[in-house]
DOLO-344357 format. One record per atom (N, C-alpha, C, CB): atom name; chain; x, y, z; residue number from 1; residue in three letters. Coordinates in steps of 0.001 Angstrom, whole numbers. Glycine has a CB too. Example, Ala and Ser with C-alpha at 12.3 -4.5 7.8 and 13.67 -1.06 7.14 Angstrom:
2
{at: N&ch: A&px: 13190&py: -5690&pz: 7800&i: 1&aa: ALA}
{at: CA&ch: A&px: 12300&py: -4500&pz: 7800&i: 1&aa: ALA}
{at: C&ch: A&px: 13200&py: -3300&pz: 7800&i: 1&aa: ALA}
{at: CB&ch: A&px: 11308&py: -4473&pz: 9046&i: 1&aa: ALA}
{at: N&ch: A&px: 12850&py: -2250&pz: 7080&i: 2&aa: SER}
{at: CA&ch: A&px: 13670&py: -1060&pz: 7140&i: 2&aa: SER}
{at: C&ch: A&px: 12900&py: 30&pz: 7870&i: 2&aa: SER}
{at: CB&ch: A&px: 14084&py: -598&pz: 5725&i: 2&aa: SER}
This chain:
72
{at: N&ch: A&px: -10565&py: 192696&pz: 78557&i: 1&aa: UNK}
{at: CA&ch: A&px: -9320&py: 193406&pz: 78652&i: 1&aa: UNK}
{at: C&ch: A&px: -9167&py: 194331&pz: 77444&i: 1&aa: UNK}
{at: CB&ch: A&px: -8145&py: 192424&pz: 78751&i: 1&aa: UNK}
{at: N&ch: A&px: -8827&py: 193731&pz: 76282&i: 2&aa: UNK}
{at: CA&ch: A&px: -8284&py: 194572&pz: 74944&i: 2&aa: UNK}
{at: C&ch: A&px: -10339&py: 194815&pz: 74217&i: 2&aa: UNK}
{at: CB&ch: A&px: -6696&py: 193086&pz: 73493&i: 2&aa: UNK}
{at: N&ch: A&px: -10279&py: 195986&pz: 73665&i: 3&aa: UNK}
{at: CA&ch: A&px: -11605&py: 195945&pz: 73237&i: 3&aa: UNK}
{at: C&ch: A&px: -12880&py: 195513&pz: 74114&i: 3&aa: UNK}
{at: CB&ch: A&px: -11541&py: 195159&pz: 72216&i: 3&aa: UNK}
{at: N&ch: A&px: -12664&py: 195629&pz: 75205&i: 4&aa: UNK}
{at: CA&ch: A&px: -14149&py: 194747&pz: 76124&i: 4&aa: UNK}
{at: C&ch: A&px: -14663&py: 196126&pz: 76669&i: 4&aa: UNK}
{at: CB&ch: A&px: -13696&py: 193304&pz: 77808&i: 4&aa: UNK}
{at: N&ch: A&px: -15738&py: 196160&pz: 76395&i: 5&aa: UNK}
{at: CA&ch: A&px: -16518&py: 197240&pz: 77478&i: 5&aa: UNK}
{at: C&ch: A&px: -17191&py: 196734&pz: 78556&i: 5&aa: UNK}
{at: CB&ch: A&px: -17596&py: 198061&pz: 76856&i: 5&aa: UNK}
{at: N&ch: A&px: -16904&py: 197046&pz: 79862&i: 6&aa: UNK}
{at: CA&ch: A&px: -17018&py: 196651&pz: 81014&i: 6&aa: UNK}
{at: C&ch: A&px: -18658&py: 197451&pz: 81290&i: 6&aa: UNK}
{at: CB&ch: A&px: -15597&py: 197075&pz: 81950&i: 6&aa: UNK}
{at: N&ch: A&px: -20050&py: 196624&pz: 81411&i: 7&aa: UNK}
{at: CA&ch: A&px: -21115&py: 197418&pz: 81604&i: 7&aa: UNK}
{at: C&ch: A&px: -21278&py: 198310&pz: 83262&i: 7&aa: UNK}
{at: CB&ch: A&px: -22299&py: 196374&pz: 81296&i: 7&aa: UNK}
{at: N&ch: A&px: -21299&py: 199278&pz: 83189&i: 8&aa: UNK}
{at: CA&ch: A&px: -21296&py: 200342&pz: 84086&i: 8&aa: UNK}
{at: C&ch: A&px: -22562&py: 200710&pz: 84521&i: 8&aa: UNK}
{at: CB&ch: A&px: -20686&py: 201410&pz: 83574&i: 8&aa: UNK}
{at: N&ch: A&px: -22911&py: 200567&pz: 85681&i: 9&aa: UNK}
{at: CA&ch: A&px: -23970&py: 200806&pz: 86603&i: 9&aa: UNK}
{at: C&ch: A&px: -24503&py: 202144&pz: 86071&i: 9&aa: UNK}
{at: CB&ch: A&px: -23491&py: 200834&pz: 88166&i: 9&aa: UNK}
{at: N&ch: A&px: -25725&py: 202437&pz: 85944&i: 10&aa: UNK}
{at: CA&ch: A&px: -26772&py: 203333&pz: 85484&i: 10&aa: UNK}
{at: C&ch: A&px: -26174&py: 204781&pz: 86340&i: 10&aa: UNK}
{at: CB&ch: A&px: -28525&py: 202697&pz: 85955&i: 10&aa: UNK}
{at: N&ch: A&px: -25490&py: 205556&pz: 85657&i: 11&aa: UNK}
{at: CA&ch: A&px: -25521&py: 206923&pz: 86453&i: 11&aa: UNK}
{at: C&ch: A&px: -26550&py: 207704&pz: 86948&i: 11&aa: UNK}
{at: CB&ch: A&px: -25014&py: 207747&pz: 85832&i: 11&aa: UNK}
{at: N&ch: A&px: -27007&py: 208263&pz: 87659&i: 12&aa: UNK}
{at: CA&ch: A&px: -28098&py: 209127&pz: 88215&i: 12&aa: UNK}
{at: C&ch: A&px: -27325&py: 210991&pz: 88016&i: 12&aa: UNK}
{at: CB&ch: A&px: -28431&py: 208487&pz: 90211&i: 12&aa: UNK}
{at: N&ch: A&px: -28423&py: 211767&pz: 88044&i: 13&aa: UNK}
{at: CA&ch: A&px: -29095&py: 212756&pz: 87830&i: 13&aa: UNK}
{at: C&ch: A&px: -29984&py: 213399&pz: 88524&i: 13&aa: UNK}
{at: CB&ch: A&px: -29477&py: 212588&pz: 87072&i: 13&aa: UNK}
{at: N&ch: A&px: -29723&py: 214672&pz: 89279&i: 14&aa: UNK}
{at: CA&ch: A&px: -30812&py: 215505&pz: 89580&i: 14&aa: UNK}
{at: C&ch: A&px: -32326&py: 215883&pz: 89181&i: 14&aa: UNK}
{at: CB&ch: A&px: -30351&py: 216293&pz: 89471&i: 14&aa: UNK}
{at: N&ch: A&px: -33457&py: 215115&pz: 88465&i: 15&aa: UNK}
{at: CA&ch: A&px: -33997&py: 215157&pz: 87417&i: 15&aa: UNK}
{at: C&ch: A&px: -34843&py: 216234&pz: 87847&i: 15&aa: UNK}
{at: CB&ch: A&px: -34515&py: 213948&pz: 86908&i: 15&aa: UNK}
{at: N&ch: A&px: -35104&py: 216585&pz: 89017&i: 16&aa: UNK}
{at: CA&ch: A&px: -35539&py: 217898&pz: 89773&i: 16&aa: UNK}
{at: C&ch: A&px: -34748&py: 219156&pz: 89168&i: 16&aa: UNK}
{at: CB&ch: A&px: -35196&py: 217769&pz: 91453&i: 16&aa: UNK}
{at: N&ch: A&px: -34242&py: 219424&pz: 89212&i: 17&aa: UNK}
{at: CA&ch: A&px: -33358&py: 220519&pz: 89281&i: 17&aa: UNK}
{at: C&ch: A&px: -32431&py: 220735&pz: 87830&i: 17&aa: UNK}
{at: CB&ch: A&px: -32421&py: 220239&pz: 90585&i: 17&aa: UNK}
{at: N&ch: A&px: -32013&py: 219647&pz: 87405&i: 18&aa: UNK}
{at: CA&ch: A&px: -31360&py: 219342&pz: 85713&i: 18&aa: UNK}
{at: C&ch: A&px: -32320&py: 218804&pz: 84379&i: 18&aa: UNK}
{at: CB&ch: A&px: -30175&py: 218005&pz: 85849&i: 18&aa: UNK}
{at: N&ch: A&px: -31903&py: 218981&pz: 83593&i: 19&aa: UNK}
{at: CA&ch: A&px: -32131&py: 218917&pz: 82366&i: 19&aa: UNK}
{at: C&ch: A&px: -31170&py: 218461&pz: 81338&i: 19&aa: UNK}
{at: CB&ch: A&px: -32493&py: 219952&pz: 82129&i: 19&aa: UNK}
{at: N&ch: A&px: -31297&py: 217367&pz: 80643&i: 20&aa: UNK}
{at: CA&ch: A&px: -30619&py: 216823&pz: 79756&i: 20&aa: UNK}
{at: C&ch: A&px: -30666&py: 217874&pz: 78359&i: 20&aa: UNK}
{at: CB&ch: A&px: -31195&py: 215369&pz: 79608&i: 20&aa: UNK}
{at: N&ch: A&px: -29498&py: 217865&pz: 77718&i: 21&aa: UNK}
{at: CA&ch: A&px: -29298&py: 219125&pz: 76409&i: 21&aa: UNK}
{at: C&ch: A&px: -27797&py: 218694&pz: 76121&i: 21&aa: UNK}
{at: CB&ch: A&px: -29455&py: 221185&pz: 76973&i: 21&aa: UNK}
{at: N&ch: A&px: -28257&py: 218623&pz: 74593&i: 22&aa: UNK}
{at: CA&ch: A&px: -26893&py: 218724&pz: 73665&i: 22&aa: UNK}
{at: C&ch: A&px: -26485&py: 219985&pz: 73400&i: 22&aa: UNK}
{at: CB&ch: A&px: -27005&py: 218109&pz: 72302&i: 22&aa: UNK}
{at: N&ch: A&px: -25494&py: 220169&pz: 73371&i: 23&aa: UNK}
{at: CA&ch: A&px: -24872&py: 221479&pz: 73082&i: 23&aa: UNK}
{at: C&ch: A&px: -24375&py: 221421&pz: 71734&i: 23&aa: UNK}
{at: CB&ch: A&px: -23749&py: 221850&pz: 74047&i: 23&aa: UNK}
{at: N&ch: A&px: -24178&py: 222721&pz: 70953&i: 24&aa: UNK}
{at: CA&ch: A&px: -24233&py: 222262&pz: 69234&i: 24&aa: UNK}
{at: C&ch: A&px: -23809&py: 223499&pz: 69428&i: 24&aa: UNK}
{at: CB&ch: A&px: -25682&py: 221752&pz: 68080&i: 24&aa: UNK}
{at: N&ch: A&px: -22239&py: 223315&pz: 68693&i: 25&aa: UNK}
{at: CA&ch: A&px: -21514&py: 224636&pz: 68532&i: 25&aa: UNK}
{at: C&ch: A&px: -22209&py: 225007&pz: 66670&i: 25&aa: UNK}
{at: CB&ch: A&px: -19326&py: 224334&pz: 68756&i: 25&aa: UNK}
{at: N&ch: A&px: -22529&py: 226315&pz: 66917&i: 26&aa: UNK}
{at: CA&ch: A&px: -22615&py: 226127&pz: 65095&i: 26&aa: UNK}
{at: C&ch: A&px: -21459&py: 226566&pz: 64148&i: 26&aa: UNK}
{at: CB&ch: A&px: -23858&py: 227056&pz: 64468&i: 26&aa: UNK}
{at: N&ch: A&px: -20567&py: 226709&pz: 64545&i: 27&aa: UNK}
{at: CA&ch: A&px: -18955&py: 226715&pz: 63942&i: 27&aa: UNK}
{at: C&ch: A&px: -18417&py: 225875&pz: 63708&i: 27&aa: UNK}
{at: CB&ch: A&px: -18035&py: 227143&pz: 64518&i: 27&aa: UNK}
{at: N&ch: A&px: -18580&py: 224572&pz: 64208&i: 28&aa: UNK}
{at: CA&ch: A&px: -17549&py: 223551&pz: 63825&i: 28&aa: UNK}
{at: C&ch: A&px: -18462&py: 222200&pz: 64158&i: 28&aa: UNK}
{at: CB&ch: A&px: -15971&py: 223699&pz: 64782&i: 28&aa: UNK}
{at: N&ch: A&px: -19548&py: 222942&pz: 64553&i: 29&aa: UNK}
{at: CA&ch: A&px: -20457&py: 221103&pz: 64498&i: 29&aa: UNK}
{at: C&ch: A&px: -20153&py: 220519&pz: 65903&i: 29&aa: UNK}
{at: CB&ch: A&px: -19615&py: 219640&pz: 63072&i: 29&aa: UNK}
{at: N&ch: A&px: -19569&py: 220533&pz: 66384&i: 30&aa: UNK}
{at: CA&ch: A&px: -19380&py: 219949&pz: 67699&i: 30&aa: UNK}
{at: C&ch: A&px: -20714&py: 219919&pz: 68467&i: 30&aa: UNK}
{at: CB&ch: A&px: -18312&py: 220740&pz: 68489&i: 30&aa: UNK}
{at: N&ch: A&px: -20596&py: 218838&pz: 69193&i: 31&aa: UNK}
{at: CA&ch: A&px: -21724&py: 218312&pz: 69730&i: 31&aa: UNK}
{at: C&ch: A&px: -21230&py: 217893&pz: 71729&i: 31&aa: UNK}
{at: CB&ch: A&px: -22150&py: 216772&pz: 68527&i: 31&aa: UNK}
{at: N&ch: A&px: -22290&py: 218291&pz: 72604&i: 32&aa: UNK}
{at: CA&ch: A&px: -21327&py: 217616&pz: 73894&i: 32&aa: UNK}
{at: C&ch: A&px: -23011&py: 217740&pz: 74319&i: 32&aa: UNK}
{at: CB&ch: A&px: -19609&py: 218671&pz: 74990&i: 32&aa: UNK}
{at: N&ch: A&px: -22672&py: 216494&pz: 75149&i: 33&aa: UNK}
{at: CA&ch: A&px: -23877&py: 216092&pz: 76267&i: 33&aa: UNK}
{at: C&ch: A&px: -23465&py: 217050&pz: 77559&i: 33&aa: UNK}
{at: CB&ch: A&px: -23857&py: 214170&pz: 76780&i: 33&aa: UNK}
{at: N&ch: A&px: -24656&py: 217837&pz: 77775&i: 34&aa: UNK}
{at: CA&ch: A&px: -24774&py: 218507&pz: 79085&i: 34&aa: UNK}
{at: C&ch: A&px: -26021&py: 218278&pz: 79996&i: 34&aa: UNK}
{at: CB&ch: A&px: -24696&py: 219901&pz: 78836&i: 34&aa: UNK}
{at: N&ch: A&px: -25870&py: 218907&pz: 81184&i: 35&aa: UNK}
{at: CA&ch: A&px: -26908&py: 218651&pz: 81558&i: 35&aa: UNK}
{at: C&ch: A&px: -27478&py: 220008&pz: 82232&i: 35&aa: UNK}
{at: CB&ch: A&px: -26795&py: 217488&pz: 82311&i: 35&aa: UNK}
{at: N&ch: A&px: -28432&py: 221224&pz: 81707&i: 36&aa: UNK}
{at: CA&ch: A&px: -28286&py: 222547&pz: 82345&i: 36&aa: UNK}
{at: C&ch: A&px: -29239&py: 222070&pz: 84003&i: 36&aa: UNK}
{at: CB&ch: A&px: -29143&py: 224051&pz: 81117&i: 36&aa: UNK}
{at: N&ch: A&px: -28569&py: 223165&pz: 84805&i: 37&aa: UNK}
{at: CA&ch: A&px: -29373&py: 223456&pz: 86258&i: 37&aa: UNK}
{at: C&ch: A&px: -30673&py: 224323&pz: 85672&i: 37&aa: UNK}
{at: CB&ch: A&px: -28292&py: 224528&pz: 87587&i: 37&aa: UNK}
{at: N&ch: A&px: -31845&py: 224053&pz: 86105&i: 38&aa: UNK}
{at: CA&ch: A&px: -33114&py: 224922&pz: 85432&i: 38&aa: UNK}
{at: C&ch: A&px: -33271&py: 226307&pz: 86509&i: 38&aa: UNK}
{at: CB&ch: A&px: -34839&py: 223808&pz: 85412&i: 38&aa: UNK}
{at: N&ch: A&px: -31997&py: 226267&pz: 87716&i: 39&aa: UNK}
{at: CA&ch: A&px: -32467&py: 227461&pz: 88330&i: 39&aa: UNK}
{at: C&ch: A&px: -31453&py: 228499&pz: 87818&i: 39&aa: UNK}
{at: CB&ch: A&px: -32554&py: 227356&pz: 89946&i: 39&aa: UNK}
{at: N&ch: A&px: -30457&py: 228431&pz: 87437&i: 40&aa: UNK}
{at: CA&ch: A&px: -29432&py: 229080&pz: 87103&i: 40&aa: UNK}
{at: C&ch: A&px: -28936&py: 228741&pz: 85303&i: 40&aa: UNK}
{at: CB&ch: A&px: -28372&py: 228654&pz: 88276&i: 40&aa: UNK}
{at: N&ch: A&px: -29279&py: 228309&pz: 84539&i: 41&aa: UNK}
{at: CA&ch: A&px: -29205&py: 228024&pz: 83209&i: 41&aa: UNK}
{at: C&ch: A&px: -28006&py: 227179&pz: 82892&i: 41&aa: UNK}
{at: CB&ch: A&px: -29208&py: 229235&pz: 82462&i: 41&aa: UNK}
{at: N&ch: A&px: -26931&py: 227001&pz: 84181&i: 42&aa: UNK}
{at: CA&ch: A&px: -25640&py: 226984&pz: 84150&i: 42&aa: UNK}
{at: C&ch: A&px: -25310&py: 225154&pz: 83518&i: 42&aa: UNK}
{at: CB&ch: A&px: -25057&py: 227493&pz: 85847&i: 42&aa: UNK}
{at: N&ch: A&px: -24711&py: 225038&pz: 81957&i: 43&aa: UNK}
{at: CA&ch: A&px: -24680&py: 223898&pz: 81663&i: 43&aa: UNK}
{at: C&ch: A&px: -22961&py: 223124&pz: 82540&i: 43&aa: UNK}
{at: CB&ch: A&px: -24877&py: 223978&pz: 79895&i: 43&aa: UNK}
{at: N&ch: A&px: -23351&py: 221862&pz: 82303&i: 44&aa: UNK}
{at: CA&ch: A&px: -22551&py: 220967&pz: 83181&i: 44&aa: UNK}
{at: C&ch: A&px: -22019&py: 220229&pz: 81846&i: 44&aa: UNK}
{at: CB&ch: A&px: -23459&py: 219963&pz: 84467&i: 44&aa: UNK}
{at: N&ch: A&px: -21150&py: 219831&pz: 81139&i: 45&aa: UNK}
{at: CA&ch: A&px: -20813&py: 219111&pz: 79844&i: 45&aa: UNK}
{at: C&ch: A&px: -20087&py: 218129&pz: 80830&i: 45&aa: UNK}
{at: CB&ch: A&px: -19858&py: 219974&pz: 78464&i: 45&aa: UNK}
{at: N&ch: A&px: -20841&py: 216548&pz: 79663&i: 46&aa: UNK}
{at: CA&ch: A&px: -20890&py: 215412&pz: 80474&i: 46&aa: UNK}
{at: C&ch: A&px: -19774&py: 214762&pz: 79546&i: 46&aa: UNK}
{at: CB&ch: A&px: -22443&py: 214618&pz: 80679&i: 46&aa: UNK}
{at: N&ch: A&px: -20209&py: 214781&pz: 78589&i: 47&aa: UNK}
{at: CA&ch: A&px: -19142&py: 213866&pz: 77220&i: 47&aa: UNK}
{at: C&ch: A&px: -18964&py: 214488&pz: 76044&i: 47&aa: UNK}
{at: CB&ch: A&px: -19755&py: 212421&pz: 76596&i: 47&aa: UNK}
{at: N&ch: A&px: -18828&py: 214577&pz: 75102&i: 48&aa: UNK}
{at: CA&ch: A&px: -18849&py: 215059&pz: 73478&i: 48&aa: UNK}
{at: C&ch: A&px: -19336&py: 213411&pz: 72735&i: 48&aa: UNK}
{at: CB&ch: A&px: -16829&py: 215773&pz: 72802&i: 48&aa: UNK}
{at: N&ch: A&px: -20165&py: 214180&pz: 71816&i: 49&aa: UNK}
{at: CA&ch: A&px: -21158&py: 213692&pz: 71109&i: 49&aa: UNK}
{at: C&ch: A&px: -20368&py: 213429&pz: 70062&i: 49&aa: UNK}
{at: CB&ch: A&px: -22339&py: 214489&pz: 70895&i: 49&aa: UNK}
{at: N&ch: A&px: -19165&py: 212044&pz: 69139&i: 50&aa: UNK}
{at: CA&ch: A&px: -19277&py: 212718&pz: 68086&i: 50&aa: UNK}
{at: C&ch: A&px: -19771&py: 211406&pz: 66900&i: 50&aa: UNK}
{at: CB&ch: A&px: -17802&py: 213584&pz: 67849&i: 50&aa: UNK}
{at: N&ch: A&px: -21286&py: 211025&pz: 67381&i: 51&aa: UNK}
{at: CA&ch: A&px: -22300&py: 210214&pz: 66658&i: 51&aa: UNK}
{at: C&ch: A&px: -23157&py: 209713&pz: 67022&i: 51&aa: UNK}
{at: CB&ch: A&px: -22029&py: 209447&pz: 66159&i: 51&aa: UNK}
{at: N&ch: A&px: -23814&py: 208930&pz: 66284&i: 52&aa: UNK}
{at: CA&ch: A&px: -25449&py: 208698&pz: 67310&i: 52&aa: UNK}
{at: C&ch: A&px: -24527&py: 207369&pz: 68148&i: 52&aa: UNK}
{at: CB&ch: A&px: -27558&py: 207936&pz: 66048&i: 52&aa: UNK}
{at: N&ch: A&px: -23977&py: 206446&pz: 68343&i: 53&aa: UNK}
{at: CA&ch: A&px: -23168&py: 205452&pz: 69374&i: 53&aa: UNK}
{at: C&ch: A&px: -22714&py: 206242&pz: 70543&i: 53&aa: UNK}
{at: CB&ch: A&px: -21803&py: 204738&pz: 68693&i: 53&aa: UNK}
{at: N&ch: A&px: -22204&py: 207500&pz: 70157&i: 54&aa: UNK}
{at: CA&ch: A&px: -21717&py: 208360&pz: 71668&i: 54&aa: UNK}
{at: C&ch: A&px: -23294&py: 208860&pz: 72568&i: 54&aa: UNK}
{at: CB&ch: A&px: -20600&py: 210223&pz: 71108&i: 54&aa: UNK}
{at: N&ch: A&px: -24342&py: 209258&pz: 71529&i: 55&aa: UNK}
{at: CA&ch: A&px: -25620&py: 210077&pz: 71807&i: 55&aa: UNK}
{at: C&ch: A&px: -26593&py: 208348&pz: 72843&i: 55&aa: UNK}
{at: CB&ch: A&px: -26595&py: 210863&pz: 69652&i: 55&aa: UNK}
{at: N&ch: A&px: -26726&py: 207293&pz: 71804&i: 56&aa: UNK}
{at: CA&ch: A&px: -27356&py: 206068&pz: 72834&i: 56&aa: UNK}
{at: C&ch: A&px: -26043&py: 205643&pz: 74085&i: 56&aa: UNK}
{at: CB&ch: A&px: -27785&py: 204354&pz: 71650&i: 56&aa: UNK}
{at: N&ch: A&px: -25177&py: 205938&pz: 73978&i: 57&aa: UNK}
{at: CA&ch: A&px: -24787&py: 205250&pz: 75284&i: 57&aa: UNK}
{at: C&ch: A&px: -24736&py: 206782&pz: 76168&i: 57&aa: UNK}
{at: CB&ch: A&px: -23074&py: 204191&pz: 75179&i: 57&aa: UNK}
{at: N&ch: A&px: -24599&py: 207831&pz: 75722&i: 58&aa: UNK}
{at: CA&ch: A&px: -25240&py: 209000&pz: 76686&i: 58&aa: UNK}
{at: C&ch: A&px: -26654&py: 208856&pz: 77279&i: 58&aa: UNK}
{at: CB&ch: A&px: -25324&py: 210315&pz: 75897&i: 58&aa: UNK}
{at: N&ch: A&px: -27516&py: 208208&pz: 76535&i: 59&aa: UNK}
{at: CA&ch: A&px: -28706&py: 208076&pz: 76683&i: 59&aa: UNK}
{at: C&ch: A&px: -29454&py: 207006&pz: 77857&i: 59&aa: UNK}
{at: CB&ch: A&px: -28980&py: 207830&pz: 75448&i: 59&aa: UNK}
{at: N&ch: A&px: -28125&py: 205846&pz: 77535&i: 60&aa: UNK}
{at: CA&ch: A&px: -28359&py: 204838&pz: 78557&i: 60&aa: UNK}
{at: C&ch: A&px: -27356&py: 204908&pz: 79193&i: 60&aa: UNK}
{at: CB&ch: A&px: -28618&py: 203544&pz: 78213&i: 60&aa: UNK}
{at: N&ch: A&px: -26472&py: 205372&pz: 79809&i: 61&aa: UNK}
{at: CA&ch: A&px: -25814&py: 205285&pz: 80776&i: 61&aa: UNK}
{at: C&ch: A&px: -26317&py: 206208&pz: 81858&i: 61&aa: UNK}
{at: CB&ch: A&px: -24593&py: 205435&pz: 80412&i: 61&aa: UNK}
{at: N&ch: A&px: -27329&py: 207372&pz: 81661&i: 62&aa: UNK}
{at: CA&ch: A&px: -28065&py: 207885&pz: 82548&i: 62&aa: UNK}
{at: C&ch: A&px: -29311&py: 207556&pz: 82531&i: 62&aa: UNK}
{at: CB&ch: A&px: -27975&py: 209006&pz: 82546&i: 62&aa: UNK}
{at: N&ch: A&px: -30144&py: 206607&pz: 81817&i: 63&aa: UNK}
{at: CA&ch: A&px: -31225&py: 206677&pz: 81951&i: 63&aa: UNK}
{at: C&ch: A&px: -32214&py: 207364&pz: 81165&i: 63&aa: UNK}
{at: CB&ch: A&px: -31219&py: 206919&pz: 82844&i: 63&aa: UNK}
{at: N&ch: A&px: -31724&py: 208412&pz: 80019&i: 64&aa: UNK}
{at: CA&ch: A&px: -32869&py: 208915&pz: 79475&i: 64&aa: UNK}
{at: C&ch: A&px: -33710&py: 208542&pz: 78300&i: 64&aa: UNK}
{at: CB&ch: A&px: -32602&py: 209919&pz: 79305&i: 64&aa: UNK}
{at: N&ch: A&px: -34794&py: 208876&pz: 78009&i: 65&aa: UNK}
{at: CA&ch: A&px: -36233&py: 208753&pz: 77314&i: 65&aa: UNK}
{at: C&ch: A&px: -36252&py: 209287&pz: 76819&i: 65&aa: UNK}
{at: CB&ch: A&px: -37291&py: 208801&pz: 77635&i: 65&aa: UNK}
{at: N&ch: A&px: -36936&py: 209432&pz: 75373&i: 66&aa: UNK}
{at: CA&ch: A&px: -37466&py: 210878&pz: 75242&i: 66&aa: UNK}
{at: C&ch: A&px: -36480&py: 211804&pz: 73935&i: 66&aa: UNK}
{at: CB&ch: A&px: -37270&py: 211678&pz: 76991&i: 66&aa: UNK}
{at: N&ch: A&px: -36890&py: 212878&pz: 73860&i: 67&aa: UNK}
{at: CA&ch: A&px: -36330&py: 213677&pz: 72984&i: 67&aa: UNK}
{at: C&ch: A&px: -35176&py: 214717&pz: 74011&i: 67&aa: UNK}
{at: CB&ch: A&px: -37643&py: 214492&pz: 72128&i: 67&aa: UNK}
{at: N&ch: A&px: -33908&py: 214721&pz: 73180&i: 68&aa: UNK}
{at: CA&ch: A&px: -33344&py: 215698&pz: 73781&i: 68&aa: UNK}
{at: C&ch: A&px: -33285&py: 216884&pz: 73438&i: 68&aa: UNK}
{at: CB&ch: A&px: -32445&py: 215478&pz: 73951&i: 68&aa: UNK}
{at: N&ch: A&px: -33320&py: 218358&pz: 74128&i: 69&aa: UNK}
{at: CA&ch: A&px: -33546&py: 219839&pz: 73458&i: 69&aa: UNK}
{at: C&ch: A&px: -31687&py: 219907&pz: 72816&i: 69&aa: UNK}
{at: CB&ch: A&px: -34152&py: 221455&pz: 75038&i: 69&aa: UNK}
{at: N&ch: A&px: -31768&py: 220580&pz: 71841&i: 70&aa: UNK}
{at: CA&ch: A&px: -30343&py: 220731&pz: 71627&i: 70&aa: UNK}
{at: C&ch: A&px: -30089&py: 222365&pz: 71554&i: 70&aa: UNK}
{at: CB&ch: A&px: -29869&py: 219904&pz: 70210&i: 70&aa: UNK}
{at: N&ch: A&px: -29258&py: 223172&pz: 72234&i: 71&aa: UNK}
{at: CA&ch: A&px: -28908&py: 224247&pz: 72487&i: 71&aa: UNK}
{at: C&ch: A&px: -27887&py: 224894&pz: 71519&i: 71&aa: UNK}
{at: CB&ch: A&px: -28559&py: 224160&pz: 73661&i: 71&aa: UNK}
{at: N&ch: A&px: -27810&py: 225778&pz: 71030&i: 72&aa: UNK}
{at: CA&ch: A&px: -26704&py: 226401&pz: 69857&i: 72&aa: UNK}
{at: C&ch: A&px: -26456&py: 227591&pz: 70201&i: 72&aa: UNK}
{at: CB&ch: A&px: -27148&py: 226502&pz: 68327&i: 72&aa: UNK}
């Protein structure tokens, strides 16, 4: 109830067609999980990033591996 995080079923992803990318404003540091379409460049912002705890549960709540590209 108070403080409990309820574990949430693995979200899915286009992995065809999308691409995982942080977005990195360089003005103010801001950080947001997106995910761009690779046919149209067009990013999708999933959450805001603001530490590596927001970046691993971005990471596992969809599933990803790997290195992410970060965009500025």
């Amino acid at each position: 109830m108070f403080g409990r995080k309820k574990k949430c079923a693995a979200k899915t992803y286009d992995k065809e067609n999308m691409k995982p990318v942080i977005h990195c404003s360089i003005c103010t540091g801001e950080q947001a999980a997106c995910f761009e379409d690779r046919r149209t460049g067009q990013l999708h912002e999933v959450m805001l990033i603001r530490g590596e705890g927001d970046l691993a549960a971005f990471r596992e709540e969809y599933g990803i591996d790997g290195e992410i590209e970060r965009r500025y």
